[in-house]
N, C-alpha and C positions, 0 to 999 in steps of 0.2 A: 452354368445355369442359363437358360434361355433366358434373356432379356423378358419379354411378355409376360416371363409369370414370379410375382412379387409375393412374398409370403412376410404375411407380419404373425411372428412367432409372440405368440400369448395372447392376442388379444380376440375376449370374449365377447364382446357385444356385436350383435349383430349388424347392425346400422353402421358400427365402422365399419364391418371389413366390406359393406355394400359401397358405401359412399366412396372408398380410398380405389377400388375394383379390384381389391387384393386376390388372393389364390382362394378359394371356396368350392368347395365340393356340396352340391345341389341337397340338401338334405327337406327339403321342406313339403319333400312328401307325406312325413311324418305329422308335418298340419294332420292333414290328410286323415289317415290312419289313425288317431288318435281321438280328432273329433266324430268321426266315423262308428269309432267302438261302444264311445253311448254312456261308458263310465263314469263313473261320477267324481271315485277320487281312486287317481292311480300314482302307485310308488315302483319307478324305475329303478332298477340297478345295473350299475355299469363299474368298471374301472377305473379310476382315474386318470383326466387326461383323454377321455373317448369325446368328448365335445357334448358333454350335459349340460353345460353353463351356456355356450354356446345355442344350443338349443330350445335353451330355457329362455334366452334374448331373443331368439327367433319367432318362438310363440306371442312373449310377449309383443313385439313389435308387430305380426300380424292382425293380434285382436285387440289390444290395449286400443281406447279411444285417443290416449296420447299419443298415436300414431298414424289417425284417422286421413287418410287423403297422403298418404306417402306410399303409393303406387310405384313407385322406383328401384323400392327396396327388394320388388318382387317381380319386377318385368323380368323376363325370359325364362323365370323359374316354374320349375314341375308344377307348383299349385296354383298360380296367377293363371296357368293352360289347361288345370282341367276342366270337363266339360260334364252337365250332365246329358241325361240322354237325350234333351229338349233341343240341344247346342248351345246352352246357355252355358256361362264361365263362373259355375257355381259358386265357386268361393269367394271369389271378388267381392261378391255382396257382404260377408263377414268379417273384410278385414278395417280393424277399426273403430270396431261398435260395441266394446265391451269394457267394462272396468276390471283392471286387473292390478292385482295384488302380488308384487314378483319380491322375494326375499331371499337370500344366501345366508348360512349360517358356514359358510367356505373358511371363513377367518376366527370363529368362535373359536379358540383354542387357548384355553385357561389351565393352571396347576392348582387352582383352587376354586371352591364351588362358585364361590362371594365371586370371582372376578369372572367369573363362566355367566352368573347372571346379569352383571354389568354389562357383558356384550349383546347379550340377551334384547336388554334393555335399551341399550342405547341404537339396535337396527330398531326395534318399534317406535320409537322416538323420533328418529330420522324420517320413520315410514309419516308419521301425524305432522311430521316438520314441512314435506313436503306437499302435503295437500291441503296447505292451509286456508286453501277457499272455501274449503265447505265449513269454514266455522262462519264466515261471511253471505253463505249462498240463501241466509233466509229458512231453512231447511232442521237446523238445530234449535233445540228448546235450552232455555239457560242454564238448565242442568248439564244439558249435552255439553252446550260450550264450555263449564267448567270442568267437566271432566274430560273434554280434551285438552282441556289447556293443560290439565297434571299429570298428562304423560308425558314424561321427560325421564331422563337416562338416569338410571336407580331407582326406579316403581317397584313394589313388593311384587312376591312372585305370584300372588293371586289376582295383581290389578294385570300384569306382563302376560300371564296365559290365556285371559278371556280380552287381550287389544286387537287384537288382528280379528276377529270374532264383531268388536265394536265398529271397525272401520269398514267392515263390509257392509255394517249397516248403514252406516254413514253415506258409505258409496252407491249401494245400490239406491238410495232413496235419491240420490241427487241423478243420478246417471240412468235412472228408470228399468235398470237392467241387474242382473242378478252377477254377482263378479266372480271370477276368475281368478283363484288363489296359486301360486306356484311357487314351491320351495326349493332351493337345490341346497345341494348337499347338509344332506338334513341329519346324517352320522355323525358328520365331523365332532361336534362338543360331545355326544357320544363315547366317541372312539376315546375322545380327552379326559374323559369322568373318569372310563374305569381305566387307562395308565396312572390316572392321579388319584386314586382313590376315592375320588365320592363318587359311584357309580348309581347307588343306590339315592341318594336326595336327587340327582339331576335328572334320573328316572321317574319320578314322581312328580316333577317338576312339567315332564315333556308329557307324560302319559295328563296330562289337563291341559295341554299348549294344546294338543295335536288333537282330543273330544270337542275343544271349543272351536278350533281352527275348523275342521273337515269333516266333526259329527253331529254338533248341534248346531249347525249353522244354517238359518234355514235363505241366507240371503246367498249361498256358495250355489254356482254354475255350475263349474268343474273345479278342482283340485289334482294338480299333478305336484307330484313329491319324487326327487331325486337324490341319490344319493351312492355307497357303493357296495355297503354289505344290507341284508336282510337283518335288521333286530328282532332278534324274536314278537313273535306278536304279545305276549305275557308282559314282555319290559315296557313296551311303550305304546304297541298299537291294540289293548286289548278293550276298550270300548268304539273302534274303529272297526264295525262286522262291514263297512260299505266299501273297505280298501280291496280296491284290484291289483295285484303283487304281480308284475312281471321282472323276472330274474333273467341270467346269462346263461340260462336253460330255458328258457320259455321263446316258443316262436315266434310270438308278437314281437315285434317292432325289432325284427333279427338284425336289419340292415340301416335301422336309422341311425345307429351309434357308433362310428366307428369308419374304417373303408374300404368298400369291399374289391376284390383286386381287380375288378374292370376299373373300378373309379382311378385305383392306384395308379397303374400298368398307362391309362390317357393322361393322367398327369406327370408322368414321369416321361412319356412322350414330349408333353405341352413342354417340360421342363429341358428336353435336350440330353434327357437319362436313360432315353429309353435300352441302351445297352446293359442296362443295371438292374434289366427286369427280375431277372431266377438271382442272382444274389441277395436284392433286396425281400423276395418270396423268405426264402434262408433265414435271413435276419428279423422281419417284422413281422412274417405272415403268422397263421397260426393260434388265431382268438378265432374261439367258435361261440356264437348265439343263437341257440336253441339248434334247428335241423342247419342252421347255415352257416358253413364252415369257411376257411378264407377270408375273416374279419383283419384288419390292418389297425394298428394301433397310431390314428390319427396327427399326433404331436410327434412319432417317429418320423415318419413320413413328411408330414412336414418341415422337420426340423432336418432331413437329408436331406431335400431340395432346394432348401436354405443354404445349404453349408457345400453347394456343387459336391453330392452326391460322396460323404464322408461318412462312413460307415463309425458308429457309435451306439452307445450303451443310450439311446437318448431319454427315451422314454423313464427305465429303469433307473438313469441319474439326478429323476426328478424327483421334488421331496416326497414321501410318505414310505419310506420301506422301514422306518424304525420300526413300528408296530413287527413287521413281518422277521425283519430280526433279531429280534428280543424272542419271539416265541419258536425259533428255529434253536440259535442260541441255548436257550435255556429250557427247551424242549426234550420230555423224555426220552426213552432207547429208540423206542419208537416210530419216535418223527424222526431221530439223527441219523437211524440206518434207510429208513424211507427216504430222507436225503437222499444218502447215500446211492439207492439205486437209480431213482431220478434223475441225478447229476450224471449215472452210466448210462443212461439212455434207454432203461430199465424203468414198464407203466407199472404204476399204482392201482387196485383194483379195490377198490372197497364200496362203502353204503354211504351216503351220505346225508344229513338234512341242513336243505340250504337256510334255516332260519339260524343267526348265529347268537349263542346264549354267553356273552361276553364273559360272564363267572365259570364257563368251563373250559375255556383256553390253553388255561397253563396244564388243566391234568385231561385231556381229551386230545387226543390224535386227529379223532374225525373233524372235532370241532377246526380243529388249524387248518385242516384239507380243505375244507368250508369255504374258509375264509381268504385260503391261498387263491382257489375258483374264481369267489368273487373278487376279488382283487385282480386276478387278472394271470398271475404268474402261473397256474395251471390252464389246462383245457381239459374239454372232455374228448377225449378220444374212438369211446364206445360207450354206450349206453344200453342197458338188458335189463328186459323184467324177469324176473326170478321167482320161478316157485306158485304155487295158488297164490297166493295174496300180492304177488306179480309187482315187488322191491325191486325198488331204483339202485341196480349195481354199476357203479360208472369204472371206465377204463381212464384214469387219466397220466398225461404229462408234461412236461414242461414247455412251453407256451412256442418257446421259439428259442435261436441262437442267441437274443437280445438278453433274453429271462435266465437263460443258464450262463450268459457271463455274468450279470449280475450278480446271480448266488456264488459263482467263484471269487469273484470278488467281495463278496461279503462274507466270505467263508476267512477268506484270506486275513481279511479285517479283524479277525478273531485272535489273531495272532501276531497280529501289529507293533505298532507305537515299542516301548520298553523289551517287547517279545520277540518281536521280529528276527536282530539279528543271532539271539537263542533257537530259535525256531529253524533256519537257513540253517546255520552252522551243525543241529542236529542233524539233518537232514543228510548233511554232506559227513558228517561220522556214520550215520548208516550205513552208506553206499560203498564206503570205505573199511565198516567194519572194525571201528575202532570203540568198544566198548567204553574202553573209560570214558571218552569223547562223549558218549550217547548219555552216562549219569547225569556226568556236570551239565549238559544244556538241559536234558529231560527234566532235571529238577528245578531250574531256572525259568521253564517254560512252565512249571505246573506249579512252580510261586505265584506267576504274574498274572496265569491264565485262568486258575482254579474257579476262583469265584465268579466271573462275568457266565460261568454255566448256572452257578447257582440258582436256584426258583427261588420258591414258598419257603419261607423261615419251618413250614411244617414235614418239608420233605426231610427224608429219611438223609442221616449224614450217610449211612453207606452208600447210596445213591450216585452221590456227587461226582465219587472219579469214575463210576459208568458214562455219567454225562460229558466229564471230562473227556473221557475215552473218545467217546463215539465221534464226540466234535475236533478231535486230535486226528481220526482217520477222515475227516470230512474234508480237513486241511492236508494230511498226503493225496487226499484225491486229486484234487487241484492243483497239489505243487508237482504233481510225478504224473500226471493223467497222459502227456506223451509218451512218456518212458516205462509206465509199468502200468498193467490192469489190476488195479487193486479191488479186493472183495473182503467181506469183513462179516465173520458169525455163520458163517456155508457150510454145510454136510463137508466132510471131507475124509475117507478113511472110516473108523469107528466113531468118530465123534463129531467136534464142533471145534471149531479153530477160531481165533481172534481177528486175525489180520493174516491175509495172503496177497504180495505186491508179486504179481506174475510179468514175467520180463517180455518186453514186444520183441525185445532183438535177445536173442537169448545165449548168445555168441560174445556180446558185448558185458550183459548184466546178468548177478546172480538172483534167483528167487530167493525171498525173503518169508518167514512164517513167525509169526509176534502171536504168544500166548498172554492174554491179561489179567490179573489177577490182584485182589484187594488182600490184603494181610486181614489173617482171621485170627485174633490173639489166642484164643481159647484152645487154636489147635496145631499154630504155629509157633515157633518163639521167636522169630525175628523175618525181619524181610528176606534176609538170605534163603528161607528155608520156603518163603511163598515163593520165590525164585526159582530155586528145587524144584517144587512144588509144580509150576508150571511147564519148566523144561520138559521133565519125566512126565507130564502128560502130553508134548507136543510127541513123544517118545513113543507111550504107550498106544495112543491114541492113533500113530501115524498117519499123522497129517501132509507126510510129505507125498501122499497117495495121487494127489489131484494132479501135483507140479513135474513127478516123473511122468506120469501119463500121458501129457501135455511136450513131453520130450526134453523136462529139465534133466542134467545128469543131476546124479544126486550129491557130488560133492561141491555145484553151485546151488545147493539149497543151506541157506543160514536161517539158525531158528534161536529165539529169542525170549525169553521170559520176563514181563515186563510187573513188577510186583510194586502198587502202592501203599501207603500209611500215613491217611490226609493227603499232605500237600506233599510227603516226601517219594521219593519212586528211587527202587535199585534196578537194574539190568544187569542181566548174567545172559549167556550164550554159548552152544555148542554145536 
């Protein structure tokens, strides 16, 4: 890495990375852009890890009065140099003349509601702890001062929703100027309610935080709210009609988040990388925001030129992907064969609504596609309107090389810890074609494994070992993806086939055809006979249609009947 350019990996405040003259890519256009729009209160979405926080310091530090006369932090940058049309340096007059109200709810992250409002509680208490002049500025009546004095960390939840609502009054009457409220990551206790169950009190909770904060406020400037998924407007933003929603489809502000690959491409120059330009494209590139496409995932890129230019999962190993695999995981047929193709390099085409309704997750498809978008692991690829009423059909897929190692290895993760070397070892019975081999791990593999597919205590048990299933071929994908093209649930012949692992070298390896099949008591009498059962339809069916076509002989096609009952599984073969 070239000596000249320093990268301090994580840190969000603006001011440091100015003072230190760390690594920074110029984003302060978005001053710009932002103030410009005229908005009153607007809620960004973004990814995690795109520089929201960072930019949320950056605003602050431009208008915040606490910042007033620190010209430094902006010399040579895009907004210190605009001009309007007079030649006057418009902005400069702005920066520093405002009170502003900067809050994170980035660390709210509670398993229970009571400890979700403590944190609640204790950022507003902080907020009143540190502006403790205006209890002295002459300005407060002795009422005011005592009810600033009782905000402290544990206030009920109806003094905590309308305090940030108080302090604006506070501020603006002292600072003679109406304040600037900005939240970032305003999902996060969100996303924590409904994994933890109280989804619904923490929603009622916020739906009068976010009225007082940003709709009856009449002392609020502007309002900007960040965050990374859309909550439906019903949970939390529905007496908020004044909210301007821009999403990871929406044009506005396509280039403030994120980097786009001229920024990358001179910093990987500055860095001494510049050889590393099209592998890095490969690996990072690949976030699109609204029409502009070639978005770079910031903390990647940074974190390569940090590490003289070490290719890694960097972004993707940063926390937050439990949410995303738990609902992959334990996602119906559905999403596990839409895996499926996504991971082949195979788009997704459906409808989408980007508001996400966190109670339809576990049984909505669309809903997880949603949420996969905003989050970042997809993109949109195409975009069509359809039809008279002219619906949003989007073409999407997996974001970049970064984003589908990660699901392989998350995939992988599935079959981990206790399973693992059950899972290897079946693997190599396959290939080998040793039946008995294939029970004893199969069955070992679908003790250990069974339940982590499980959902909703209301889902159907027959259910289970399709889920099972689908996430067992999720895991041949990834563990045989060099060595075989595996497809799963395809036309094939007369019918419909389970699993087909098509040999790349087909000299070396035989093609494989796995029928699946749940024991049905009523109409079988034992697994042996769903075994039967299966074979004689990979038989009837002639599924082996696809793989001679393809130029397998047919006596290296092996086909397999794979029959569960619960947790138990037989394999028979001919």
């Amino acid at each position: 890495m070239n000596r000249y350019v320093w990268v301090n990996i994580g840190e969000q405040r603006f001011e440091r990375i100015r003072e230190q003259n760390a690594f920074y890519v110029d984003k302060t256009d978005f001053i710009r852009e932002w103030w410009e729009s005229g908005t009153t209160v607007t809620l960004i979405t973004r990814p995690r890890r795109f520089g929201k926080t960072l930019n949320m310091s950056m605003l602050e530090c431009f208008f915040s009065c606490q910042y007033a006369g620190r010209d430094d932090l902006f010399e040579g940058l895009s907004i210190w140099e605009e001009k309007s049309p007079d030649g006057s340096y418009k902005y400069r007059q702005l920066q520093g003349i405002y009170p502003v109200i900067f809050l994170s709810f980035a660390n709210v992250k509670a398993a229970k509601y009571e400890d979700m409002a403590y944190k609640i509680t204790k950022i507003v208490a902080d907020l009143y702890e540190q502006n403790r002049y205006l209890i002295d500025s002459g300005l407060l009546s002795e009422n005011e001062k005592e009810y600033y004095k009782s905000i402290r960390t544990g206030i009920g939840d109806e003094v905590a929703a309308s305090a940030i609502h108080s302090m604006a009054n506070f501020m603006q009457r002292y600072y003679g100027k109406d304040v600037i409220i900005i939240l970032d990551e305003y999902d996060t206790p969100m996303q924590e309610a409904w994994l933890s169950g109280y989804w619904d009190k923490a929603a009622s909770f916020f739906r009068d935080f976010f009225n007082s904060t940003f709709k009856t406020n009449p002392y609020l400037e502007r309002g900007l709210i960040t965050g990374i998924a859309r909550i439906s407007k019903e949970s939390i933003f529905s007496d908020l009609n004044n909210l301007k929603v821009v999403t990871t489809t929406s044009n506005q502000y396509a280039t403030a988040f994120g980097f786009t690959e001229e920024e990358v491409f001179r910093a990987l120059d500055d860095a001494g990388l510049g050889r590393e330009k099209q592998d890095v494209k490969a690996w990072y590139d690949g976030f699109t925001f609204g029409r502009h496409s070639g978005i770079y995932n910031p903390w990647s890129i940074a974190s390569f030129i940090d590490n003289g230019g070490e290719y890694e999962t960097y972004w993707a190993d940063t926390s937050g992907n439990g949410l995303v695999n738990s609902l992959i995981r334990q996602g119906n047929v559905i999403v596990k064969s839409t895996m499926e193709d996504l991971l082949a390099g195979r788009p997704l085409i459906t409808e989408l609504n980007e508001q996400i309704v966190w109670n339809r997750l576990n049984g909505s498809a669309s809903a997880v596609w949603s949420l996969l978008l905003a989050t970042g692991y997809l993109k949109v690829e195409k975009l069509e309107r359809i039809g008279e009423r002219k619906k949003r059909v989007y073409t999407l897929g997996l974001t970049n090389l970064e984003v589908a190692s990660m699901f392989e290895d998350m995939v992988k993760s599935w079959f981990g810890g206790s399973t693992e070397t059950a899972y290897n070892n079946f693997i190599k019975a396959l290939l080998i074609n040793d039946v008995e081999a294939m029970n004893e791990f199969m069955n070992k593999i679908a003790l250990h494994s069974f339940s982590c597919f499980d959902i909703a205590k209301s889902t159907a048990d027959d259910d289970a070992p399709e889920r099972f299933y689908h996430g067992f071929v999720l895991g041949l994908m990834v563990e045989l993806d060099g060595r075989f093209r595996i497809t799963s649930n395809r036309e094939s012949g007369f019918g419909r086939y389970d699993i087909m692992l098509i040999p790349r070298d087909k000299e070396r390896d035989c093609a494989y055809i796995i029928e699946f099949k749940v024991h049905k008591p009523l109409k079988e009498k034992d697994l042996a006979e769903s075994v039967s059962n299966a074979l004689n339809q990979i038989g009837e069916k002639r599924y082996e249609t696809q793989l001679v076509a393809n130029g397998v002989e047919p006596e290296k096609i092996r086909k397999y009947g794979f029959a569960f009952k619960g947790k138990e599984c037989l394999i028979g073969s001919y």
